[in-house]
PDB file as gemmi writes it, atoms N, CA and C in Angstrom:
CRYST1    1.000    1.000    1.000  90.00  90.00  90.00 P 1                      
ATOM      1  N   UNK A   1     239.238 240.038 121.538  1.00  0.00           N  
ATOM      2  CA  UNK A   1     240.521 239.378 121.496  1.00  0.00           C  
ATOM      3  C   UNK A   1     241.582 240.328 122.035  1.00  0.00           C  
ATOM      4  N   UNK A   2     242.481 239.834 123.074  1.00  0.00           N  
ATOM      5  CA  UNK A   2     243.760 240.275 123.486  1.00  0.00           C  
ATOM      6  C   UNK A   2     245.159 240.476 122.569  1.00  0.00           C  
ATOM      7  N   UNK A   3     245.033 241.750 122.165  1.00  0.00           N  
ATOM      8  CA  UNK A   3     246.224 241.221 121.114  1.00  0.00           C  
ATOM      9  C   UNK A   3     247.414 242.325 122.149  1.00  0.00           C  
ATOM     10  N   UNK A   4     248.625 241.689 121.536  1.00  0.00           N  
ATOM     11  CA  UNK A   4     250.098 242.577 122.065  1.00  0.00           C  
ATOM     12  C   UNK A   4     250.638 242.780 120.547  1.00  0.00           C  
ATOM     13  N   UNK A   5     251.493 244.268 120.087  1.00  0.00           N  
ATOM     14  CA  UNK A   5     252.220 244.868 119.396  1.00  0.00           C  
ATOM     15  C   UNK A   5     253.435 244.687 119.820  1.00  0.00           C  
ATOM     16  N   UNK A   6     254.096 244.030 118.432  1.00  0.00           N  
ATOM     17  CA  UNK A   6     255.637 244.139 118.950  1.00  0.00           C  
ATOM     18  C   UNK A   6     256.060 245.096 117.306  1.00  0.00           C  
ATOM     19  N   UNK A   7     256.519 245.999 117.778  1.00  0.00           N  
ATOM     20  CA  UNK A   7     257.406 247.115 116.764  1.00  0.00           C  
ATOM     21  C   UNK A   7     256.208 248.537 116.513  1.00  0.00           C  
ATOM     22  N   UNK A   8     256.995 249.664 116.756  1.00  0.00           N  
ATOM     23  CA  UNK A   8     256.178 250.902 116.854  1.00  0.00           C  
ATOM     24  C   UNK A   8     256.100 251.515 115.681  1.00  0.00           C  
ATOM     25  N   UNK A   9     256.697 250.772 114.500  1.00  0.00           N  
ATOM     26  CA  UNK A   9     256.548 251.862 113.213  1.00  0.00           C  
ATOM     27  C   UNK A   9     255.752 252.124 112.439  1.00  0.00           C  
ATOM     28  N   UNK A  10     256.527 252.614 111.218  1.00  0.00           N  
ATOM     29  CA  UNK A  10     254.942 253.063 110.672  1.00  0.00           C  
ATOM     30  C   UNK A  10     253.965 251.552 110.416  1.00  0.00           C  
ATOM     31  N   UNK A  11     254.215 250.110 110.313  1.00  0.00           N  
ATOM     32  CA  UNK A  11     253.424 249.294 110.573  1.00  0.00           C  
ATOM     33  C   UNK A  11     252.960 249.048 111.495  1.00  0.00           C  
ATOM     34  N   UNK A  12     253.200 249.161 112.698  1.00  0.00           N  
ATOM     35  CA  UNK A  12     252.918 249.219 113.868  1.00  0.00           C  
ATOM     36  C   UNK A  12     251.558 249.854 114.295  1.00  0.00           C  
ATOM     37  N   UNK A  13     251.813 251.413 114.030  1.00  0.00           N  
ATOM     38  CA  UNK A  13     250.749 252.057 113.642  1.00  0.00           C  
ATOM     39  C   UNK A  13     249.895 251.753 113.096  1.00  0.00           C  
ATOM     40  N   UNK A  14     249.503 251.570 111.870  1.00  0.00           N  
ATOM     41  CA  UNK A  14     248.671 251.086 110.849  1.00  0.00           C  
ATOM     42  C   UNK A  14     248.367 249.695 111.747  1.00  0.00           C  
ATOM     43  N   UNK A  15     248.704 248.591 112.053  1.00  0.00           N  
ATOM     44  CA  UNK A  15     248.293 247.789 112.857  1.00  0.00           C  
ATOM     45  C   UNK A  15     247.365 248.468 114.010  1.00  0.00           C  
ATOM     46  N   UNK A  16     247.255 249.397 114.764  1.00  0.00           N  
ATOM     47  CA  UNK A  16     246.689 249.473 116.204  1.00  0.00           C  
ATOM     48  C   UNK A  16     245.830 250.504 115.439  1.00  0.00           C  
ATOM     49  N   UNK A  17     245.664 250.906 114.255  1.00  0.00           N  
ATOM     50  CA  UNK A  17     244.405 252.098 113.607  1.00  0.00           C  
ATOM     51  C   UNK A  17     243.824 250.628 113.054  1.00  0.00           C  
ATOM     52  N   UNK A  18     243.724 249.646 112.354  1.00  0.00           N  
ATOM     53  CA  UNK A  18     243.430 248.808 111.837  1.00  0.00           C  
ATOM     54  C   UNK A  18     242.404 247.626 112.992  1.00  0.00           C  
ATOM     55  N   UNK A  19     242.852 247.747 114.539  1.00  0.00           N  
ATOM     56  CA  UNK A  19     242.949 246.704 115.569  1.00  0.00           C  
ATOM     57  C   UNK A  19     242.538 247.678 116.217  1.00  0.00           C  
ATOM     58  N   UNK A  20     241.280 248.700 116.362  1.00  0.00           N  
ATOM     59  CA  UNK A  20     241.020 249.751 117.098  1.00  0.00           C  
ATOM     60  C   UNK A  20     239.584 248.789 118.011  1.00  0.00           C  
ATOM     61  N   UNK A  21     238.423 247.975 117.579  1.00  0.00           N  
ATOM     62  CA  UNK A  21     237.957 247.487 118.020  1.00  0.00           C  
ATOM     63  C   UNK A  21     238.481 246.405 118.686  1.00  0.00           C  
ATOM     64  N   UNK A  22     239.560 245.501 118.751  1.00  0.00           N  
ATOM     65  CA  UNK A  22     240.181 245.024 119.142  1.00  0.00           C  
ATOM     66  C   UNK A  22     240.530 244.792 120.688  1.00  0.00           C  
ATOM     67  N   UNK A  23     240.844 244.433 122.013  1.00  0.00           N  
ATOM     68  CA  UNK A  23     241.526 244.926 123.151  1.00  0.00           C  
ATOM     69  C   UNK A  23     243.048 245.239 123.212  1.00  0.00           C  
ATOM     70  N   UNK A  24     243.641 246.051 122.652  1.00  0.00           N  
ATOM     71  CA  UNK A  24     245.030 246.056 123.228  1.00  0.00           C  
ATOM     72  C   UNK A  24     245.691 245.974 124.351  1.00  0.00           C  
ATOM     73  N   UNK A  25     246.596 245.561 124.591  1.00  0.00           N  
ATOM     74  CA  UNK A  25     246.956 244.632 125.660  1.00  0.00           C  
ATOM     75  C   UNK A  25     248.438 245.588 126.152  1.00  0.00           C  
ATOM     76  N   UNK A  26     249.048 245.408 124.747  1.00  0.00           N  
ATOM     77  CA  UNK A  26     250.652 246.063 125.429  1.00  0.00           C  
ATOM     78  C   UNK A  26     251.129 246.404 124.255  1.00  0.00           C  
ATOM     79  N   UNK A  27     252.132 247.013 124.481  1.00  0.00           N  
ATOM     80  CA  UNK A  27     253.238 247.579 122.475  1.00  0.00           C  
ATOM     81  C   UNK A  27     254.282 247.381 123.400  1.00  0.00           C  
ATOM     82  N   UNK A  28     255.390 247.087 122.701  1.00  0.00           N  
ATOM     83  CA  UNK A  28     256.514 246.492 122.648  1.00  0.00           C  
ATOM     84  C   UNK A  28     257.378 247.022 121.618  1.00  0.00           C  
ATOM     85  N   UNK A  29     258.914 248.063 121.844  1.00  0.00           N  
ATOM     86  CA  UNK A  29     259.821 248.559 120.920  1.00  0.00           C  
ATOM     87  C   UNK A  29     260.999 248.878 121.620  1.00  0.00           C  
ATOM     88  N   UNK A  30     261.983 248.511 121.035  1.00  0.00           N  
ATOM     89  CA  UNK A  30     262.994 248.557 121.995  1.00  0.00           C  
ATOM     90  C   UNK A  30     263.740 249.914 122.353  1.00  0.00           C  
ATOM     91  N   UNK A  31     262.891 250.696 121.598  1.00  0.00           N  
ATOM     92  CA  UNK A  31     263.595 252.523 121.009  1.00  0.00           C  
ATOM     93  C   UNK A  31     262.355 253.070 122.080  1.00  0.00           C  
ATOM     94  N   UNK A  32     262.641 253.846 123.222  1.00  0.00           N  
ATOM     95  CA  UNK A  32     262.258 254.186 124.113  1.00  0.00           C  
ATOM     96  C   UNK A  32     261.424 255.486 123.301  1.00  0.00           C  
ATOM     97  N   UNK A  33     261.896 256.181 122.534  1.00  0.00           N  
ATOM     98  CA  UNK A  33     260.992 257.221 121.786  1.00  0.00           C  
ATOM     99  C   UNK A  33     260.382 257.051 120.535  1.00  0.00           C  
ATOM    100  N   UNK A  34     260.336 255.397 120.319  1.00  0.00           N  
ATOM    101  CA  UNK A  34     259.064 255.067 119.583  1.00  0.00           C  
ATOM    102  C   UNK A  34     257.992 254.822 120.793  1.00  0.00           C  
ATOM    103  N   UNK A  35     258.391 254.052 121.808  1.00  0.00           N  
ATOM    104  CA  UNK A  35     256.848 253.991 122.330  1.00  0.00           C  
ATOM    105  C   UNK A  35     256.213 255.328 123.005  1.00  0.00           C  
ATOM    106  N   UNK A  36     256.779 256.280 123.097  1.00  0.00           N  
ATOM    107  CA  UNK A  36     256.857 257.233 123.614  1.00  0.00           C  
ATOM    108  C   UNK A  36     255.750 257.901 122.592  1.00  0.00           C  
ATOM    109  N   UNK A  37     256.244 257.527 121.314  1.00  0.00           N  
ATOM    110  CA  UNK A  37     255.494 258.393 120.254  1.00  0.00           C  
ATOM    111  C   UNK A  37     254.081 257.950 119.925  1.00  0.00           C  
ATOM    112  N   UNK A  38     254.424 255.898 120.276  1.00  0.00           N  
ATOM    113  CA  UNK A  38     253.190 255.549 119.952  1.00  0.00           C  
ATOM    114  C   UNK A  38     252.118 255.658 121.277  1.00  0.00           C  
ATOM    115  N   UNK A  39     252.343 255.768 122.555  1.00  0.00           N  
ATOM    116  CA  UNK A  39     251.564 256.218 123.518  1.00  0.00           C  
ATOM    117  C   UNK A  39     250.940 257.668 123.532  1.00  0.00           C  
ATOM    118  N   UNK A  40     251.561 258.453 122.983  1.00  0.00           N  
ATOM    119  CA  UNK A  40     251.172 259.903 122.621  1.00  0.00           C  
ATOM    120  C   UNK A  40     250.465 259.934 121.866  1.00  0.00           C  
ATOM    121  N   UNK A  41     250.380 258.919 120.251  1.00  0.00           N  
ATOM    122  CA  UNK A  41     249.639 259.244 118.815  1.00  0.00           C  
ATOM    123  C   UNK A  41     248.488 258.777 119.790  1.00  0.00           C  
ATOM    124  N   UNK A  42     248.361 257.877 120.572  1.00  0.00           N  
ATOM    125  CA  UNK A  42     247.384 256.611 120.712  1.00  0.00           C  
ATOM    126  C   UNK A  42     246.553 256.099 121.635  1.00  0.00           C  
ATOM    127  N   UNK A  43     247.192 257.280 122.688  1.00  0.00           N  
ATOM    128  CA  UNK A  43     246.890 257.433 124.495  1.00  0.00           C  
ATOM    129  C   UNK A  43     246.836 256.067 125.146  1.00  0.00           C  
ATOM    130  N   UNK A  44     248.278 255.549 124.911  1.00  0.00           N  
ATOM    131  CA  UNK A  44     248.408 253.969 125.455  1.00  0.00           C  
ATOM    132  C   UNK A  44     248.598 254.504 127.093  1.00  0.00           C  
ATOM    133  N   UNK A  45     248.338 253.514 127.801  1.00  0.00           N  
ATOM    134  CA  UNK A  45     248.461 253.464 129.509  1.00  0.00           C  
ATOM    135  C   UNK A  45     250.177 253.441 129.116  1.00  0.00           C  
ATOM    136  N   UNK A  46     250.458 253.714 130.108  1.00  0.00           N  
ATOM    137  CA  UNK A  46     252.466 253.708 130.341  1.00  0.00           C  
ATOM    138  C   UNK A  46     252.560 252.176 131.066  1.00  0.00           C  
ATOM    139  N   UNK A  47     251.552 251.567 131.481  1.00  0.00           N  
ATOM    140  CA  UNK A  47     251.802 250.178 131.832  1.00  0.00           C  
ATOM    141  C   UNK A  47     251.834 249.201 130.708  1.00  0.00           C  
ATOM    142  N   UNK A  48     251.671 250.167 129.915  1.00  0.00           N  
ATOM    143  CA  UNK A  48     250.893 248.549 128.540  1.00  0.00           C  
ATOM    144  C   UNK A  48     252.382 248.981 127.376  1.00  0.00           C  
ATOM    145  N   UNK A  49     253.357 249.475 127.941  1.00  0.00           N  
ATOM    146  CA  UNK A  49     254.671 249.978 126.914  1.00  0.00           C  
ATOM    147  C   UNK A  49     255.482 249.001 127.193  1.00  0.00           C  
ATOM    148  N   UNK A  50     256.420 248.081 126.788  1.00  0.00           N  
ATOM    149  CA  UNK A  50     257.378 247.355 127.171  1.00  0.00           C  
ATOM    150  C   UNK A  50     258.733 247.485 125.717  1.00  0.00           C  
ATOM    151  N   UNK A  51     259.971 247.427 126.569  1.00  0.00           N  
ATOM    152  CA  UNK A  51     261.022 246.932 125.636  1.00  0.00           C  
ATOM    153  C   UNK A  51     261.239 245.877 125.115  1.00  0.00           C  
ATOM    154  N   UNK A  52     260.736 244.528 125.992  1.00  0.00           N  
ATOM    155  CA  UNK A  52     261.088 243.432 126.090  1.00  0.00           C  
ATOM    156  C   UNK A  52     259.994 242.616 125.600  1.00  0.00           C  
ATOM    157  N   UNK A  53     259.759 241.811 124.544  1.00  0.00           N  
ATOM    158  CA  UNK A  53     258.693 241.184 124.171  1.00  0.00           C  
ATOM    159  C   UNK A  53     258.266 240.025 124.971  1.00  0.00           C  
ATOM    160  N   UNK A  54     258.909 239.426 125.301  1.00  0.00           N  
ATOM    161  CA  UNK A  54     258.954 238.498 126.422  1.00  0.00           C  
ATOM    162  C   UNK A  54     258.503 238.859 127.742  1.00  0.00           C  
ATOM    163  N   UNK A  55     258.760 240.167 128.239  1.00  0.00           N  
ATOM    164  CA  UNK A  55     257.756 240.439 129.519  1.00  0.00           C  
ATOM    165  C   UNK A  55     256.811 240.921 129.278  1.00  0.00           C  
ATOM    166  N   UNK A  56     256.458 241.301 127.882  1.00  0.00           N  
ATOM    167  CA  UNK A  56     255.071 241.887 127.739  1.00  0.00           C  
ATOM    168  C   UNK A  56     254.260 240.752 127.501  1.00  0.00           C  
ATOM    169  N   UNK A  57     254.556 239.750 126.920  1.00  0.00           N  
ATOM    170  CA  UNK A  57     253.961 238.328 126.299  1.00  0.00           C  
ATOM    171  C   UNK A  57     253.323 237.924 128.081  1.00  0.00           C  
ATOM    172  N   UNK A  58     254.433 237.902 128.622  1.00  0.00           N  
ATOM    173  CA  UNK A  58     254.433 236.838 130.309  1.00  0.00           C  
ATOM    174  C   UNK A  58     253.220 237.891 131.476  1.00  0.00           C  
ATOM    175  N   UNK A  59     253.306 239.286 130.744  1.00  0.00           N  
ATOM    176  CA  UNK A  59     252.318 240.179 132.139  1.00  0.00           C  
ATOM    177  C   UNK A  59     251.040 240.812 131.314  1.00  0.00           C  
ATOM    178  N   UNK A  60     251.275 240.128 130.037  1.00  0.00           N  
ATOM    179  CA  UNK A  60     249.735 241.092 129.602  1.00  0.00           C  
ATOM    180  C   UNK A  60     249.218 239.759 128.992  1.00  0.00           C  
ATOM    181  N   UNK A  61     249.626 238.582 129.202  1.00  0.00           N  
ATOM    182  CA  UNK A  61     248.599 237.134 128.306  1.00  0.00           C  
ATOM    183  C   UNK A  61     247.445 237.571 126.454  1.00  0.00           C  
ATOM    184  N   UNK A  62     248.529 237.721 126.033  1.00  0.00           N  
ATOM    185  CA  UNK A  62     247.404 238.591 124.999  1.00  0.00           C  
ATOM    186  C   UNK A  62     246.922 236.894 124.455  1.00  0.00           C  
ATOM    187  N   UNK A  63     246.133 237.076 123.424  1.00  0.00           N  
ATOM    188  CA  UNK A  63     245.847 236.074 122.883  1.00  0.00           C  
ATOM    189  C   UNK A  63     246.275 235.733 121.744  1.00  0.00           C  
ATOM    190  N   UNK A  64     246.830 236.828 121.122  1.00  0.00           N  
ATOM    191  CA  UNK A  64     247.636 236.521 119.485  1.00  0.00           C  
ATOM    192  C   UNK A  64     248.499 238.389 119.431  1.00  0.00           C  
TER     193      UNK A  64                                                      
END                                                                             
């Protein structure tokens, strides 16, 4: 399953350690040094980071 993250905090986290078998798709936060932090904890691609939930929804098709 395609999932997308919207918010980098500490739930956020716990969501994508929880959703590790999972496909992640994209994270989504509007605080440029949360995703920053969560691509670093998490070794996200820099393509799969968005501010905007709405362009991450429209270029990564997650499934939930």
């Amino acid at each position: 399953m395609r999932i997308a993250l919207v918010g980098c905090g500490r739930m956020g986290e716990r969501h994508i350690r929880a959703l590790e078998s999972w496909s992640l798709v994209g994270v989504c936060d509007g605080s440029v040094d949360a995703l920053l932090r969560m691509q670093n904890n998490f070794d996200i691609d820099e393509k799969m980071l968005f501010k905007n939930y709405q362009e991450m929804i429209h270029q990564t098709t997650p499934d939930c």
